[in-house]
C-alpha positions in Angstrom: -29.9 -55.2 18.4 -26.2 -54.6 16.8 -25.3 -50.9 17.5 -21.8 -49.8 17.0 -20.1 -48.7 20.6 -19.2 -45.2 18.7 -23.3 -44.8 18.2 -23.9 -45.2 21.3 -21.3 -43.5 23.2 -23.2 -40.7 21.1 -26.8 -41.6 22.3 -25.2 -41.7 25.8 -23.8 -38.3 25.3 -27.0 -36.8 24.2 -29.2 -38.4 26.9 -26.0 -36.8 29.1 -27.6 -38.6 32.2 -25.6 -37.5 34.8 -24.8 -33.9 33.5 -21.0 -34.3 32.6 -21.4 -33.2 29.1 -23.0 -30.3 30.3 -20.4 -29.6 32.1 -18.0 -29.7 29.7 -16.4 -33.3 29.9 -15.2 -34.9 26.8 -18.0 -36.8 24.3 -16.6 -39.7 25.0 -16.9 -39.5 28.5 -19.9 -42.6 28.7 -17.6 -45.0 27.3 -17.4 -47.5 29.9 -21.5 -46.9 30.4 -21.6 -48.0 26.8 -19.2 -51.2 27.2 -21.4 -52.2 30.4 -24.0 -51.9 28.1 -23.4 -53.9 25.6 -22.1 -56.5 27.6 -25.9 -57.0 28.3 -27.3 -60.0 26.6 -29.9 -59.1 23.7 -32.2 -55.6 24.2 -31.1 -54.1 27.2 -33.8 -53.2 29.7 -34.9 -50.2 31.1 -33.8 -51.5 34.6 -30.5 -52.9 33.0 -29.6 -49.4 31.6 -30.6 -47.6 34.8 -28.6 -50.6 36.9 -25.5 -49.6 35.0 -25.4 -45.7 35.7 -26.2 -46.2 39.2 -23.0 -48.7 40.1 -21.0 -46.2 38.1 -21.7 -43.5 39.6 -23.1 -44.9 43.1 -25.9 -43.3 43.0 -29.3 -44.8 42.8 -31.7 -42.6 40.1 -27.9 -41.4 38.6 -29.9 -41.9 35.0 -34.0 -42.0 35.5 -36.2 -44.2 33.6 -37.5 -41.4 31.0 -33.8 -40.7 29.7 -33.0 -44.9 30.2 -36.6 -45.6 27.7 -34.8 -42.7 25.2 -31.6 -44.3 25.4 -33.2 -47.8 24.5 -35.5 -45.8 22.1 -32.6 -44.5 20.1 -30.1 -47.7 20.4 -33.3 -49.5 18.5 -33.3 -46.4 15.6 -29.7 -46.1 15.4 -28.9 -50.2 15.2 -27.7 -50.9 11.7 
């Protein structure tokens, strides 16, 4: 799946796992979720995806499964 970082620091932003956006932080503020994401080798899984917000954050459940199966959801629509 070839997704542009920019895309899906944008997905990221929308799914806004851990509230920041809603609370006013930058767009861009996913950024290093995005690079640890596509780091991953080929489609990320939903365990991947939830893997990287928790060691980010240090919190387990940081982003759940339902907004980690949207985020894979709309990496697969948005991949050019």
């Amino acid at each position: 799946m070839a997704i542009t970082r920019d895309a899906l620091i944008g997905i990221l932003a929308e799914a806004d796992p851990v509230g920041l956006i809603a609370d006013g932080a930058p767009q861009d503020t996913y950024a290093a979720e995005a690079d640890a994401i596509l780091a991953l080798k080929g489609v990320p899984t939903l365990t991947e995806i939830t893997s990287v917000f928790t060691v980010s954050f240090s919190e387990p459940g940081a982003c759940t499964r339902d907004t980690a199966r949207w985020i894979v959801e709309e990496m697969g629509r948005r991949a050019g």
